[in-house]
PADO-348240 format. One record per residue (C-alpha): residue in one letter; x, y, z. Coordinates in nm, 4 decimals. Layout:
# PADO-348240
{A, {X, Y, Z}};
...
This chain:
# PADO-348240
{X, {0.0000, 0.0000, 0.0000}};
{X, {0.1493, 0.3187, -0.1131}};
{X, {0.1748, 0.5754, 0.1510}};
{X, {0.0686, 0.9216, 0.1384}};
{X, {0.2711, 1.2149, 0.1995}};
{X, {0.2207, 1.4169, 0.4665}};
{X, {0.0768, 1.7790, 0.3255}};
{X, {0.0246, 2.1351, 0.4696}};
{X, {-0.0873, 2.4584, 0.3671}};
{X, {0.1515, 2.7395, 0.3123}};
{X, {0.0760, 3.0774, 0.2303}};
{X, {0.1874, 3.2634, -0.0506}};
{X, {0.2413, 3.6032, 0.0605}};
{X, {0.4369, 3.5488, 0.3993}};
{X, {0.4945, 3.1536, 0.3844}};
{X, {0.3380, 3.0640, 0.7011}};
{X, {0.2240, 2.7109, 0.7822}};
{X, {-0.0921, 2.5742, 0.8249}};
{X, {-0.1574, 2.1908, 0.9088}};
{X, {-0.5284, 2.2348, 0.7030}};
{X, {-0.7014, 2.4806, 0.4936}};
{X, {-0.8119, 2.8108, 0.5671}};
{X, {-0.9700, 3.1182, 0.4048}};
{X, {-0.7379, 3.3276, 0.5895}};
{X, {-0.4049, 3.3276, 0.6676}};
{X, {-0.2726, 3.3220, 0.9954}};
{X, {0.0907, 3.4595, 0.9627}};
{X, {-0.0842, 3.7941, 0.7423}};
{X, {-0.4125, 3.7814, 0.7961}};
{X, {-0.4719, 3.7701, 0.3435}};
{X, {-0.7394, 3.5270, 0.2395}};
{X, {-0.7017, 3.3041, -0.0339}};
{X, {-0.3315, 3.2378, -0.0064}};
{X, {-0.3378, 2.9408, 0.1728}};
{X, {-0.1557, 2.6431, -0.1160}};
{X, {-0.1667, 2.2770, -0.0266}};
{X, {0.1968, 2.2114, -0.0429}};
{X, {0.3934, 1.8174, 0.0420}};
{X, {0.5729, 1.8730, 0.3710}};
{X, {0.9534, 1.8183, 0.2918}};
{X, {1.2104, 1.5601, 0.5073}};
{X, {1.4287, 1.7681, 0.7364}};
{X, {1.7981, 1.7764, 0.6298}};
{X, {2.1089, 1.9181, 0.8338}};
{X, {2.3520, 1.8812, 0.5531}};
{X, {2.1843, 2.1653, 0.3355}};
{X, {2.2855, 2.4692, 0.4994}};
{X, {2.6672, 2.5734, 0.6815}};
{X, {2.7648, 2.8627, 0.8669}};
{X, {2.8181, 3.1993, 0.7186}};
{X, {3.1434, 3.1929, 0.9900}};
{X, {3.4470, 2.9687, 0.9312}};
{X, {3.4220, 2.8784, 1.2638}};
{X, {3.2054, 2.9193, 1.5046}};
{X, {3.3923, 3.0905, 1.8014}};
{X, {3.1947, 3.3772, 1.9911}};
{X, {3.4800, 3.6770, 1.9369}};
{X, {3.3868, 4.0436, 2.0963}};
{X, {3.3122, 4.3101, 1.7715}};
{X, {3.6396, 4.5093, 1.8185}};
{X, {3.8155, 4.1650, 1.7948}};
{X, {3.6772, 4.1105, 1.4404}};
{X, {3.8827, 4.1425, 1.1454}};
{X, {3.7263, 4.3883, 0.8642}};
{X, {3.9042, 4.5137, 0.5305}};
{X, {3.7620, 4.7741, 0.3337}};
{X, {3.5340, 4.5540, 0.0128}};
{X, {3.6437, 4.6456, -0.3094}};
{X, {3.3583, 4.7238, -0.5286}};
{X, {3.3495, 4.5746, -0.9114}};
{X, {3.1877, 4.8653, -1.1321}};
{X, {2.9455, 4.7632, -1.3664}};
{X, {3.0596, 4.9872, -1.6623}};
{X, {2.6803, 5.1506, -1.6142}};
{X, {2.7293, 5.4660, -1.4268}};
{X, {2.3322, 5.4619, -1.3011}};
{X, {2.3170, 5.1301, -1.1935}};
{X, {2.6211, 5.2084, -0.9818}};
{X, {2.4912, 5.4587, -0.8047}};
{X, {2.1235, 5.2376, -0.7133}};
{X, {2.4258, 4.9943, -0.5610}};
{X, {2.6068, 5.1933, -0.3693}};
{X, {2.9374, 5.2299, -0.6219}};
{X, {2.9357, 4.8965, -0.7618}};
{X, {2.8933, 4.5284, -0.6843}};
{X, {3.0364, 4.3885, -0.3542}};
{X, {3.2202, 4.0425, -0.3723}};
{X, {3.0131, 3.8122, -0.2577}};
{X, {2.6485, 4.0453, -0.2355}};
{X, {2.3363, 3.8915, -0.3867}};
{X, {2.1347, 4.1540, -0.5545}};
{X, {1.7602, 4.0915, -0.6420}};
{X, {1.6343, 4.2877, -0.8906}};
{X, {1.2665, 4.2860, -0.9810}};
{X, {1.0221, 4.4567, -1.2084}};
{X, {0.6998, 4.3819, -1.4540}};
{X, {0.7462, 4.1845, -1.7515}};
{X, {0.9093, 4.3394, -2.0170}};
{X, {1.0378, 4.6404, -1.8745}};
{X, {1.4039, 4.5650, -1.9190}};
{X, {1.5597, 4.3617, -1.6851}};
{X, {1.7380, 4.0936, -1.8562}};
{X, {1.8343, 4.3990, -2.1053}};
{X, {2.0352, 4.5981, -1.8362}};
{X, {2.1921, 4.2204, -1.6864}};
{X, {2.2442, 4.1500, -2.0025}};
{X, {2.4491, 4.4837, -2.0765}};
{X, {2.5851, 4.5289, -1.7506}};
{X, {2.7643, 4.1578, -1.8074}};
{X, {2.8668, 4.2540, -2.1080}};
{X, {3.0885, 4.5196, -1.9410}};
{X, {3.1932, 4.3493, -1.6374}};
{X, {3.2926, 4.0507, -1.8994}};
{X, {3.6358, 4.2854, -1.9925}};
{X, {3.7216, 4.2910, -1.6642}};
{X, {3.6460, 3.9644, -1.4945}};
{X, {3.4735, 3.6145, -1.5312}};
{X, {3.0898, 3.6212, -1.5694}};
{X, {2.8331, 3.3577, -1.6289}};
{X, {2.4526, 3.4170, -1.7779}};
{X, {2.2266, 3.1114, -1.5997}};
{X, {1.8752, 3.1359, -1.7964}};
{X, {1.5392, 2.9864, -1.7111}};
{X, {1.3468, 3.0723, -1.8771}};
{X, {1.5168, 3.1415, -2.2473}};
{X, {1.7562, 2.9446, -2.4466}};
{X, {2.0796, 3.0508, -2.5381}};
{X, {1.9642, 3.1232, -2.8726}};
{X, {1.7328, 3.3714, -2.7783}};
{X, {2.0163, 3.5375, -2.5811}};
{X, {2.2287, 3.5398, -2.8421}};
{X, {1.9298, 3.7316, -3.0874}};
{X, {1.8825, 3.9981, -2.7772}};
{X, {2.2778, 4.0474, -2.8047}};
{X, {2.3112, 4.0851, -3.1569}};
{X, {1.9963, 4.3067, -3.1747}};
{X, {2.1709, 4.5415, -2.8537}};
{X, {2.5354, 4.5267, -3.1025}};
{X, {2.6753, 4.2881, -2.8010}};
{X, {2.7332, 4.0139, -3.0283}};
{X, {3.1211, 4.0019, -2.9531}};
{X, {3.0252, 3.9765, -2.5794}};
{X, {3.2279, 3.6931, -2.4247}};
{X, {2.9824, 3.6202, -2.1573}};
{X, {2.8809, 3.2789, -2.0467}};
{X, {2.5661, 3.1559, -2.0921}};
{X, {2.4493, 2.8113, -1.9403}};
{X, {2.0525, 2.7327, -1.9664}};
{X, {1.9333, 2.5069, -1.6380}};
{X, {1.6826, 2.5333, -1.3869}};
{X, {1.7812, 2.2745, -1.1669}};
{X, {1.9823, 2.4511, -0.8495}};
{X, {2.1968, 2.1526, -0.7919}};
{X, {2.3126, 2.1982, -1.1119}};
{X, {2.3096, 2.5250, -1.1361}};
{X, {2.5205, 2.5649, -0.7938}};
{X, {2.7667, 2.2304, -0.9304}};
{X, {2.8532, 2.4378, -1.2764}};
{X, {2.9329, 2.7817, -1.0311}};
{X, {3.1518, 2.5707, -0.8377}};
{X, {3.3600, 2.4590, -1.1160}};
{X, {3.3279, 2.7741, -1.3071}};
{X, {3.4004, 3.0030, -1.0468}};
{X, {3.2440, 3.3334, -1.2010}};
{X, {3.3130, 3.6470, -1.0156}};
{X, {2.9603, 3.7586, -1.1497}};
{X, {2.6780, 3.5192, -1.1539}};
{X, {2.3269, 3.6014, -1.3006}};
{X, {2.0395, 3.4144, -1.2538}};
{X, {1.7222, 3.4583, -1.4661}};
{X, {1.5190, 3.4087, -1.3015}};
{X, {1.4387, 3.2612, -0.9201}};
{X, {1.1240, 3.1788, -0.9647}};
{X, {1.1977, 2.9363, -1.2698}};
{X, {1.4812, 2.7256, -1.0310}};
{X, {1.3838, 2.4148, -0.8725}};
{X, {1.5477, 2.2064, -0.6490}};
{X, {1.5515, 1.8157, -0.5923}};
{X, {1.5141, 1.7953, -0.2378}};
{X, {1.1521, 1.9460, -0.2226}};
{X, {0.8879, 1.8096, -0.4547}};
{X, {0.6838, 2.1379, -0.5061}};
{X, {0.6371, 2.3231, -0.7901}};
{X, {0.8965, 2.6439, -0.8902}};
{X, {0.7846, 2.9355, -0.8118}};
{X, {0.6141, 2.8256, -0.4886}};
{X, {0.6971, 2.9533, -0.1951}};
{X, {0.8977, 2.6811, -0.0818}};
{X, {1.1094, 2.6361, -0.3811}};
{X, {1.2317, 3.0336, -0.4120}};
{X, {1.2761, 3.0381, -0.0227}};
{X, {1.5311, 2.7107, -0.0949}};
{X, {1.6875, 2.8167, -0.3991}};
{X, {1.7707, 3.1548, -0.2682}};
{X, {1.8909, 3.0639, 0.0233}};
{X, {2.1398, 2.8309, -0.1592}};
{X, {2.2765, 3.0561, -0.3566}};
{X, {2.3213, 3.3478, -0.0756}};
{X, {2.5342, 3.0464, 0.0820}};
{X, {2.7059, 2.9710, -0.2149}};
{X, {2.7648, 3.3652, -0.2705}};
{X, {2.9237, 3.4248, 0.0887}};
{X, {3.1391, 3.0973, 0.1004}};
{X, {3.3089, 3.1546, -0.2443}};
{X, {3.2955, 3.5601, -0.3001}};
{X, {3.0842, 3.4969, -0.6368}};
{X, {2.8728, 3.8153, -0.7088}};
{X, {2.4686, 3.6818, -0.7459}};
{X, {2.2482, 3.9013, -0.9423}};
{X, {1.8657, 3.7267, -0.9133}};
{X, {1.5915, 3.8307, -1.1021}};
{X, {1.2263, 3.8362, -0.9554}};
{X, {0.8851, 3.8299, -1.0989}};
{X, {0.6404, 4.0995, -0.9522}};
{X, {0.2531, 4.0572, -0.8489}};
{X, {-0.0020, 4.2121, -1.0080}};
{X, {0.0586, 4.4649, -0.7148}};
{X, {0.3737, 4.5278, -0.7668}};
{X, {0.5674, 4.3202, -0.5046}};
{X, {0.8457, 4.0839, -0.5376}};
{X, {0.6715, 3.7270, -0.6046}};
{X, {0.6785, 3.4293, -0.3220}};
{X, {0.7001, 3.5368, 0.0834}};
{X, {0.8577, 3.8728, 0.1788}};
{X, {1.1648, 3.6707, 0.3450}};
{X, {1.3264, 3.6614, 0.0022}};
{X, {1.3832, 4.0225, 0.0587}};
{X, {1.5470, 3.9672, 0.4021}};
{X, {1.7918, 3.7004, 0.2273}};
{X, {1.9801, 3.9012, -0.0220}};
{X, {2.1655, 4.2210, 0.0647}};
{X, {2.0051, 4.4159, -0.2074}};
{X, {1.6690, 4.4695, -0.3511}};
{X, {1.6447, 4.6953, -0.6358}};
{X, {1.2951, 4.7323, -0.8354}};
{X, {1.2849, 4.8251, -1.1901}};
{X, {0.9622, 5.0948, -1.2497}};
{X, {0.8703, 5.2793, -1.5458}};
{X, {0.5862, 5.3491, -1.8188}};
{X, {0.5547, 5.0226, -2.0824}};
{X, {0.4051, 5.3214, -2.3098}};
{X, {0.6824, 5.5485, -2.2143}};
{X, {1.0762, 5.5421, -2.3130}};
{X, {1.2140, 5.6082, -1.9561}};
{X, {1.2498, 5.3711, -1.6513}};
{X, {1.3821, 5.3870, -1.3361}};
{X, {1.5182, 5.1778, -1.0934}};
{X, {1.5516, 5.2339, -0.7105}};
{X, {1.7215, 5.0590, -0.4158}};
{X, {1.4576, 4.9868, -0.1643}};
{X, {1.7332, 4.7813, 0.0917}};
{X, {2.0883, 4.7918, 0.0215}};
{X, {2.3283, 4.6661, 0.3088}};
{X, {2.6555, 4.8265, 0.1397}};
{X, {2.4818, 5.0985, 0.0493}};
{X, {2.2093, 5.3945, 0.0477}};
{X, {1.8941, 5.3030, 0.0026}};
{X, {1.6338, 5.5112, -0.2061}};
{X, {1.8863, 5.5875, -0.4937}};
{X, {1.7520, 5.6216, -0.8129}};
{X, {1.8929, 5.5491, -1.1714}};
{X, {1.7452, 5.7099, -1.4995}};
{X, {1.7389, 5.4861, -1.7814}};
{X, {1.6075, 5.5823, -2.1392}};
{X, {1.4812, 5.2442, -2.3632}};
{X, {1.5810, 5.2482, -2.7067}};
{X, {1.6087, 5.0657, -3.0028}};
{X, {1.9957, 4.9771, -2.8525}};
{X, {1.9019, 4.8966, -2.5254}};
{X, {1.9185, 5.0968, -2.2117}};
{X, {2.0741, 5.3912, -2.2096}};
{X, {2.1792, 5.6515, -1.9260}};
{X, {2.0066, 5.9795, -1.8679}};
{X, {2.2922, 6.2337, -1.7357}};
{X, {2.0356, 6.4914, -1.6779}};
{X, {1.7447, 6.3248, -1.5313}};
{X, {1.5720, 6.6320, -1.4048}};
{X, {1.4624, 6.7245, -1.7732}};
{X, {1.2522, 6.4692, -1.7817}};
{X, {1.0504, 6.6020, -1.5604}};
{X, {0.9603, 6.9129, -1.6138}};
{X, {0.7421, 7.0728, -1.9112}};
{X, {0.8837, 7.2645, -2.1796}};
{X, {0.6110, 7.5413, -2.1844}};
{X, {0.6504, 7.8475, -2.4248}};
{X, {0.4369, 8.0583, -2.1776}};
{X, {0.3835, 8.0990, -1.8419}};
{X, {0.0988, 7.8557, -1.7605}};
{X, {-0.1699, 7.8367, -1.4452}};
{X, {-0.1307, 7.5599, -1.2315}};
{X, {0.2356, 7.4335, -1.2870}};
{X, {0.4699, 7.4568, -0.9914}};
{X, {0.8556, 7.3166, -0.9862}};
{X, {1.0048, 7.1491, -0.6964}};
{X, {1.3122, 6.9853, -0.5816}};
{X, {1.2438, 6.6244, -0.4385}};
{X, {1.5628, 6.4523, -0.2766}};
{X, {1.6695, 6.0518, -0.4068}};
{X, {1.8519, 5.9400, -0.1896}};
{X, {2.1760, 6.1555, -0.2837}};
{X, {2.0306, 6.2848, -0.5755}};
{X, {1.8168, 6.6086, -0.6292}};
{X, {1.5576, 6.6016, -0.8699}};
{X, {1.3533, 6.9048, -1.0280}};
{X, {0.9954, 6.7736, -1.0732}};
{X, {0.7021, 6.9345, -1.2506}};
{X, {0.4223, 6.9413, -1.0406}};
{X, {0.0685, 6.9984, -1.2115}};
{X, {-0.2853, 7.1118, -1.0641}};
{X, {-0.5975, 7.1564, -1.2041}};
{X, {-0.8861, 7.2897, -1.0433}};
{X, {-1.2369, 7.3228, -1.1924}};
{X, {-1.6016, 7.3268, -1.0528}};
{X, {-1.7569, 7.0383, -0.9834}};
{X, {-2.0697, 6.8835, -1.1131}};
{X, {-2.1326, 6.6590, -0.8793}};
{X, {-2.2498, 6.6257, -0.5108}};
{X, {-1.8942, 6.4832, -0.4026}};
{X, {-1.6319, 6.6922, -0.5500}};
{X, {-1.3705, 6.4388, -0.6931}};
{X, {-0.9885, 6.4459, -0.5509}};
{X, {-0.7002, 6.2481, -0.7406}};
{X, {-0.3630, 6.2603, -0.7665}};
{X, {-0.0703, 6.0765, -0.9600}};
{X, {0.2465, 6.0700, -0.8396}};
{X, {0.1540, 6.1518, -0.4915}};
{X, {-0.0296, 6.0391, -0.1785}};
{X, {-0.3319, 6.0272, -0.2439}};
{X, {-0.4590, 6.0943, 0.0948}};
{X, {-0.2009, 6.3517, 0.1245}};
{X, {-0.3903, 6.5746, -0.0877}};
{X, {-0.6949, 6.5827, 0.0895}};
{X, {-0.5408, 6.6656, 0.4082}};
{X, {-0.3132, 6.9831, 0.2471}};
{X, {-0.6434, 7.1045, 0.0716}};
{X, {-0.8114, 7.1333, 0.4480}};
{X, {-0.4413, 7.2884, 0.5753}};
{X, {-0.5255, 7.5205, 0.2205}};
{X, {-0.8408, 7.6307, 0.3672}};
{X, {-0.8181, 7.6872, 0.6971}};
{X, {-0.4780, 7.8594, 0.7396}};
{X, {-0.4708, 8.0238, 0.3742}};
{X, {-0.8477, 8.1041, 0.3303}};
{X, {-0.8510, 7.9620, 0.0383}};
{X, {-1.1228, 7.6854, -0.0063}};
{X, {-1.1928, 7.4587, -0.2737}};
{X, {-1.4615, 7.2199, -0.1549}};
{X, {-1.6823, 7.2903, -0.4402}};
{X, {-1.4460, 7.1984, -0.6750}};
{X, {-1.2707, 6.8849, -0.8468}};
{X, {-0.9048, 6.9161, -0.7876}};
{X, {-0.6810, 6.6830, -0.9739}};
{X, {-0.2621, 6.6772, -0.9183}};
{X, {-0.0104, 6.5477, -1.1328}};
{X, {0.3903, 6.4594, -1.1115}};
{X, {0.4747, 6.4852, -1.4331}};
{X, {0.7063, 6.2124, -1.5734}};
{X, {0.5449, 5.9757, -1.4288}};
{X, {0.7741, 5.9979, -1.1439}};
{X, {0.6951, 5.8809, -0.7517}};
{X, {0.7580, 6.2146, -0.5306}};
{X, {0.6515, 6.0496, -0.1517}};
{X, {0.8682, 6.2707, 0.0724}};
{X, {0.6666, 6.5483, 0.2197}};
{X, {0.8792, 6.7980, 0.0973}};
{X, {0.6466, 6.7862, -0.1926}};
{X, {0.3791, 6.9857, -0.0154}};
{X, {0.4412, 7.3449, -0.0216}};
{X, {0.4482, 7.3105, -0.4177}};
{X, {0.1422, 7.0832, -0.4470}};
{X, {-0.0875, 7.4066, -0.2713}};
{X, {0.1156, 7.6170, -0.4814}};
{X, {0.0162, 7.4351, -0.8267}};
{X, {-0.3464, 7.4086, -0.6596}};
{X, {-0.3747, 7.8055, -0.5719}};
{X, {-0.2380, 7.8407, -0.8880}};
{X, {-0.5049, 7.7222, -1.1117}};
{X, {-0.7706, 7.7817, -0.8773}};
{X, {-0.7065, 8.1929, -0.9422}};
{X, {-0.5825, 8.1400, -1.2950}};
{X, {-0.2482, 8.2659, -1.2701}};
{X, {0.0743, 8.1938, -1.3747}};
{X, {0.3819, 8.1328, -1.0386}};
{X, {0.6833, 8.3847, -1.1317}};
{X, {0.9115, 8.2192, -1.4361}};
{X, {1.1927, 8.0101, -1.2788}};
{X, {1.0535, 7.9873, -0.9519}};
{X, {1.1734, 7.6226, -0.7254}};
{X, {0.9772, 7.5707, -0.4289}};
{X, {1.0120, 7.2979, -0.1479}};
{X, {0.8956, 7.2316, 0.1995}};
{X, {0.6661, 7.0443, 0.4197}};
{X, {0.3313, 7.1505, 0.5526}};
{X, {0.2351, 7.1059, 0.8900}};
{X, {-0.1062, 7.1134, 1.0458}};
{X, {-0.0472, 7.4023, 1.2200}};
{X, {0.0118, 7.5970, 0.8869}};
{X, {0.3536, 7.5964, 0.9674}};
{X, {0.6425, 7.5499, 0.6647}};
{X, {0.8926, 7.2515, 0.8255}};
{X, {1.2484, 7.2490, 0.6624}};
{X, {1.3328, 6.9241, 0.4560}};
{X, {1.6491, 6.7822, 0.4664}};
{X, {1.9457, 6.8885, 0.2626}};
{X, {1.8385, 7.2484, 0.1124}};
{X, {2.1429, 7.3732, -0.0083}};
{X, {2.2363, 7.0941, -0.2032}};
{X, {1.8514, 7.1148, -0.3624}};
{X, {1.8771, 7.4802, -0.4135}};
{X, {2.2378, 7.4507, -0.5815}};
{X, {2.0699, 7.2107, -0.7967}};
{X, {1.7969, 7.4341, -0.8868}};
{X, {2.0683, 7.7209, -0.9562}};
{X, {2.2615, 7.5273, -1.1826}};
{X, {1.9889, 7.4318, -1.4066}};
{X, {1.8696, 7.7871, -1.4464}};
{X, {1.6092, 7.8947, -1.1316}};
{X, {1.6295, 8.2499, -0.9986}};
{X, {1.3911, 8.2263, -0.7642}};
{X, {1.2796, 7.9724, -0.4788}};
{X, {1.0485, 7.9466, -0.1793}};
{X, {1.1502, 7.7333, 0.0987}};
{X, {1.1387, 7.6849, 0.5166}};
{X, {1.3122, 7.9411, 0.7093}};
{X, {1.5161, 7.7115, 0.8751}};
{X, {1.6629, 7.5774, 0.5389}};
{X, {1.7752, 7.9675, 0.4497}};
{X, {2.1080, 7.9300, 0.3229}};
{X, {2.3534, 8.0912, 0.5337}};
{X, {2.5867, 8.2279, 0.2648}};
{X, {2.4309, 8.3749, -0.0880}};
{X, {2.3281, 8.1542, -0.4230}};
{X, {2.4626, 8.3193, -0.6836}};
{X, {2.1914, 8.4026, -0.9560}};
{X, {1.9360, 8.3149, -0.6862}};
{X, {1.6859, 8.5006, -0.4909}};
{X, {1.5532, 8.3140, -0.1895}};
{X, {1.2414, 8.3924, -0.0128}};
{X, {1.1944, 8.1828, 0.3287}};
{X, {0.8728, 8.1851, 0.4725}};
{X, {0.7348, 8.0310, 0.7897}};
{X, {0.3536, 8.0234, 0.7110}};
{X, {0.1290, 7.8701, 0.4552}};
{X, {-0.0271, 8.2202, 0.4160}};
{X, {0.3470, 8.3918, 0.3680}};
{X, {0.4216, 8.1158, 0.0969}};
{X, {0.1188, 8.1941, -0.0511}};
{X, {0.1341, 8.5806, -0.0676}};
{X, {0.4744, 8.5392, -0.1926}};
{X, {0.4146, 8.3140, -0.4836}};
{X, {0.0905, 8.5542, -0.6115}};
């Protein structure tokens, strides 16, 4: 009589345990998630120490040298990682289908191939279809190593003998492995395979560059603990109708997090965008109601944004409030800061606010120009020509200073902006040259001054 396997239920959004079925989850509390999964045999031999040994030393006692970092030869995605890979780091990168991923692995192997030994592991396409990419991105005469598998034991067995300094693999959620009989892509399969190859990557000093499938809402695939494995997570966001993608560093342990690269897609491949803040703002002939420019911070990087209002009368009993590109919820509560510290009220009317770009602004230094834009169109006129504005919004009324305002108002400056309205507390304390600088402490100052 055959016997039957012992089963549970894991769930996959947090990979939580269940010994039977339920419509909700109790690691997350989702419903639906729960996938009847065979329970796998226990085995010590998989995993070693990250240590050599396993002595308890005090931290000064510690040895630590200085990591040399490996540039990529792509000046962009160097600065999401901090300056460049770190022997030994896994990196997961993830993003939708399609928006460029194996393109800028592809590439950035390409470059690193010059320099040191790489290897290309594909699951999902066959070296042919590698090569076609390559010869359509003129990277025909790149000399890196491709080897097609999705089985991790042999995946890890042809590292071992190849010894790549850079390893890619395309992607996790397409590697199995033979010790667990579920499916790839479940949640117990990616946990497994990832973990294996962070081992592998910290015992030998092998670079691992993963790649990750999203959700339809925009999150890595399989439990969130694949995020706490690898050193780096770095998402790849952008426009499948637009040119121009951008990738950002959401958890980097050698590294900053929030940096953000520019990328342009062409008919080449990726390419860089030196001037990023361009992209984001309008190229209007004339003045025009409704359009204030700000200076968001990423990570080390200042960024002029475009930010767009438009306010008209509503037709309806509940006027309608949307924004893209920022908080949603935000907006509603500067509109009531608007109104009852500024007099200015717009509760009969729709009021609709835009980032243009289709960039992300989600630091609050974003408010002082989103009332701006909204005042803006509301009275029909125009903000002074080459006016910058940044600053948070409190409550109170009050304009907080943001962090590092004289590196955004050099920024400003050096693309052309003679005027800006900030905090007080972020008043330079020696002149910008070309620059006049108007620091306010009230909504109602801000707003006087921009009119």
């Amino acid at each position: 009589m055959a016997i039957k396997s012992k089963t549970a239920y894991v769930c996959q959004g947090c990979g939580a345990t269940s010994p039977k079925w339920q419509g909700q989850c109790p690691g997350c509390g989702e419903w639906n998630t729960l996938i009847e999964t065979a329970q796998e045999a226990r085995s010590a031999s998989r995993f070693q120490s990250l240590a050599a040994d396993g002595a308890i030393r005090p931290l000064h006692e510690v040895d630590v040298a200085e990591l040399p970092r490996t540039p990529t030869g792509i000046d962009e995605l160097d600065r999401v990682l901090g300056g460049g890979l770190v022997p030994g780091g896994v990196v997961l990168i993830g993003g939708d289908p399609g928006i460029g991923k194996s393109t800028l692995l592809l590439q950035a192997l390409t470059s690193l191939a010059l320099q040191c030994k790489t290897l290309y592991v594909s699951g999902e396409e066959s070296p042919q279809q590698i090569a076609l990419r390559a010869r359509r991105l003129d990277l025909a005469a790149s000399s890196v190593a491709l080897y097609a598998e999705i089985g991790l034991e042999k995946i890890v067995g042809a590292l071992e003998r190849e010894r790549p300094q850079v390893a890619v693999i395309d992607s996790i959620q397409t590697i199995y492995s033979d010790a667990l009989t579920s499916a790839p892509g479940s949640v117990a399969q990616v946990r497994e395979c990832a973990a294996q190859l962070t081992r592998f990557a910290k015992r030998t000093g092998t670079t691992i560059l993963l790649v990750g499938h999203v959700t339809k809402d925009g999150a890595i695939a399989g439990p969130r603990v694949l995020e706490h494995i690898v050193d780096a997570v770095l998402y790849f966001e952008g426009d499948t109708h637009s040119s121009f993608r951008l990738i950002r560093a959401i958890k980097n342990r050698f590294g900053a997090v929030n940096e953000l690269g520019v990328f342009a897609m062409t008919d080449k491949g990726l390419r860089e965008v030196s001037n990023p803040s361009a992209l984001f703002l309008s190229q209007h002939r004339d003045p025009v109601a409704g359009s204030c420019v700000m200076v968001t911070q990423e990570g080390t990087r200042p960024l002029l944004v475009e930010v767009q209002a438009l306010v008209d009368d509503t037709h309806s009993p509940q006027p309608r409030r949307l924004a893209v590109g920022i908080e949603q919820n935000r907006l509603a509560l500067l509109l009531a800061v608007l109104h009852r510290h500024a007099g200015v009220a717009a509760f009969d009317q729709d009021v609709f606010v835009n980032a243009v770009g289709g960039v992300r602004v989600a630091e609050p230094a974003a408010d002082l120009a989103v009332l701006l834009a909204i005042v803006s169109s509301l009275r029909d006129r125009p903000l002074p020509e080459k006016l910058v504005v940044f600053g948070e919004v409190g409550l109170a009324g009050e304009v907080r200073p943001v962090q590092r305002g004289q590196e955004r108002l050099r920024e400003a400056a050096k693309l052309g902006f003679t005027h800006a309205i900030i905090p007080k507390a972020n008043r330079p304390k020696q002149p910008i040259e070309g620059m006049t600088v108007t620091a306010v402490e009230r909504l109602a100052d801000a707003v006087d001054a921009a009119m």
